[in-house]
N, C-alpha and C positions, 0 to 999 in steps of 0.2 A: 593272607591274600591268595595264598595256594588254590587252583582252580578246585573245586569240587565235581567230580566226573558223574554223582547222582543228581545232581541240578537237573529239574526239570527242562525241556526240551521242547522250544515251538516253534512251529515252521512258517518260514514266511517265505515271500518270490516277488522281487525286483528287476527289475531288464531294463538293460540300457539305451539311455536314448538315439539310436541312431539309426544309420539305411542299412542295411545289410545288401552284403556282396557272396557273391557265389566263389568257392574255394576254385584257388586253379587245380584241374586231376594231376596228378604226378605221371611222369613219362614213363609210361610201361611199353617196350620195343617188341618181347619173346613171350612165348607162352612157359609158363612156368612145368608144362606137365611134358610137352613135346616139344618144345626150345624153336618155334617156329612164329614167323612173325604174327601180332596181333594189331587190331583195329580197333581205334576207339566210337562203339557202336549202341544202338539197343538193342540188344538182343531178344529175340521173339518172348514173351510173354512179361517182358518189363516193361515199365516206364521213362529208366537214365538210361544215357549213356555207361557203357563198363568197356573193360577192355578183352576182346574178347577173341581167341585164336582165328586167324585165318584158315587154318587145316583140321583140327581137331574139334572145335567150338567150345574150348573150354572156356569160361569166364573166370578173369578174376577180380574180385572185389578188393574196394578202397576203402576200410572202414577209418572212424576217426581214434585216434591214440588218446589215453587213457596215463595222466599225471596223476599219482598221487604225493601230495606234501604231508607234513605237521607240525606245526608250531609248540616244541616242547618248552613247556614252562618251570623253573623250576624254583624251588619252596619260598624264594621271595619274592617272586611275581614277575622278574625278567624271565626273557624270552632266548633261545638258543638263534643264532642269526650266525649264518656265513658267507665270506666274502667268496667269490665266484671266480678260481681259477682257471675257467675253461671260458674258451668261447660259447654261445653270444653270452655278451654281457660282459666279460670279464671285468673285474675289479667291482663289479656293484653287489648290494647285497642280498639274500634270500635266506626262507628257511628252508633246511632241507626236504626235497620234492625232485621227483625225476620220474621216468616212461614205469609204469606198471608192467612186471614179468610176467609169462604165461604161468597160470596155477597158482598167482596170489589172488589174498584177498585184498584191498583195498588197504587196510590197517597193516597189515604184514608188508605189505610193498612199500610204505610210509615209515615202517621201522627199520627195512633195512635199509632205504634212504635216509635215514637219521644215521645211522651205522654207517654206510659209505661214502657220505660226504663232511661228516662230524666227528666220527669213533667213540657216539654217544648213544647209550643206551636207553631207549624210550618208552614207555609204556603207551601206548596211542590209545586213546578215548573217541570218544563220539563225533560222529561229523560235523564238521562245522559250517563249509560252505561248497558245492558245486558250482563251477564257472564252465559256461560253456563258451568254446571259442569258434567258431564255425568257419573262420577265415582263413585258418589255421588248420583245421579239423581235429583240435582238441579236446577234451574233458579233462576238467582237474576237480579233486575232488580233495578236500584239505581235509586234517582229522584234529582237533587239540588233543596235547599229550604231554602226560608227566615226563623231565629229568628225572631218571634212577638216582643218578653218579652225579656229581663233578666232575666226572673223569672225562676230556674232551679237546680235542685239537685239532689242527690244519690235516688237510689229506691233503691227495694227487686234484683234487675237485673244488677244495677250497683254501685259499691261502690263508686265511681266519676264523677263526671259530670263538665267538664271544657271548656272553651275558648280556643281555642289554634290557632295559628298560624303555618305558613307553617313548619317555621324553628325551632316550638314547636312539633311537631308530633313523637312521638317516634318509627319513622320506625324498630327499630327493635322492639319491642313490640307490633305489630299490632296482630291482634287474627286470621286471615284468610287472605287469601293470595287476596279474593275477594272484599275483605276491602282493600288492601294495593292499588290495580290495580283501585280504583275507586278516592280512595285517588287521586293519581298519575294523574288520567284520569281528574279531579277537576280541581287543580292547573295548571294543564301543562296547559289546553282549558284557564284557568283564565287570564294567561301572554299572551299569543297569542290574547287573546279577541274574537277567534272564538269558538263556544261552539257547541262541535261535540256529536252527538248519538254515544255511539263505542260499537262495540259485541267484544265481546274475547270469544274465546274457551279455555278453562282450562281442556285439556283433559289426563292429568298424574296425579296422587296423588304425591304431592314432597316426596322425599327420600332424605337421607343424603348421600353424602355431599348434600346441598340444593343447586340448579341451577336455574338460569332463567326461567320462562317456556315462555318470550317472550324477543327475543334480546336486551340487555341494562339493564333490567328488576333483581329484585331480592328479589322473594316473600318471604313470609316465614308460618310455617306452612300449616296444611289442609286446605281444602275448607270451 
């Protein structure tokens, strides 16, 4: 049942049905370069607003942050899954996934996220799914990956670190809806045997009542 990382690979693009909303800009007061206040403006030769010095005219940009996860599998086909010590979310579960460092790669930043929030060592494979979050101003970008070890437990990050299988996943306790969709995106390529790249658009922040944000679909929680 062990994933095969030579499986052929094909790409497909789904997006969710919804309105999309504009990100609030985060409160930038100083200039980063001369500590002098700045304006939120467009500056001559753009089109957005940025935030941009009053004295100096330096600009600074708001780019979107960059998740990388992996769902490490290991030789009998459960999944590495950890409960979530840290706010938000506390207590629900995920696989390990956190902000990409400067000067990784994508797979390198997914492995020491397996390592910092597991103390399990991953070999990460091929990408599985990019989700974008726009409301958020996120990218996540999940990779499947081998368990090396067995060797694996709670950190400062996670209060459990378990095996779990398909029909072990506590779909309503997942911590982010962009956990549940990779989950989901996992399994489903796993039975098929075809192992697809998928982008989703996750472009609404869920509201109560909670709805699909993609037909069949039934996230839960934020991004």
């Amino acid at each position: 049942m062990f994933t095969d990382f030579s499986t052929q690979i094909h790409f497909s693009r789904y997006s969710a049905v919804a309105i999309s909303e504009p990100p609030m800009h985060a409160e930038i007061r100083y200039c980063n370069v001369c500590g002098q206040p700045v304006e939120f403006r467009i500056p001559p030769g753009d089109h957005l607003p940025r935030h941009v010095c009053t004295r100096c005219g330096h600009v600074q940009y708001r780019n979107p942050k960059v998740i990388v996860g992996v769902i490490p599998e290991w030789g009998d086909g459960r999944v590495l899954m950890c409960r979530r010590n840290i706010e938000p979310r506390l207590g629900l579960w995920t696989f390990p996934a956190g902000f990409m460092e400067q000067g990784e790669t994508s797979a390198a930043g997914a492995a020491r996220e397996a390592r910092e929030e597991s103390r399990a060592e991953v070999e990460v494979g091929p990408l599985l799914m990019v989700i974008n979050v726009p409301y958020v101003s996120q990218v996540y970008m999940i990779h499947r990956g081998r368990l090396l070890s067995p060797h694996f437990g709670p950190t400062p990050e996670s209060s459990e670190v378990v095996l779990m299988a398909e029909s072990e996943i506590p779909w309503d306790k997942i911590a982010f809806p962009t956990i549940w969709h990779g989950l989901r995106a996992f399994f489903e390529d796993r039975r098929r045997g075809v192992w697809t790249t998928h982008v989703l658009d996750l472009t609404q922040r869920p509201r109560p009542p909670r709805q699909a944000e993609v037909p069949g679909d039934d996230p839960v929680g934020d991004a």
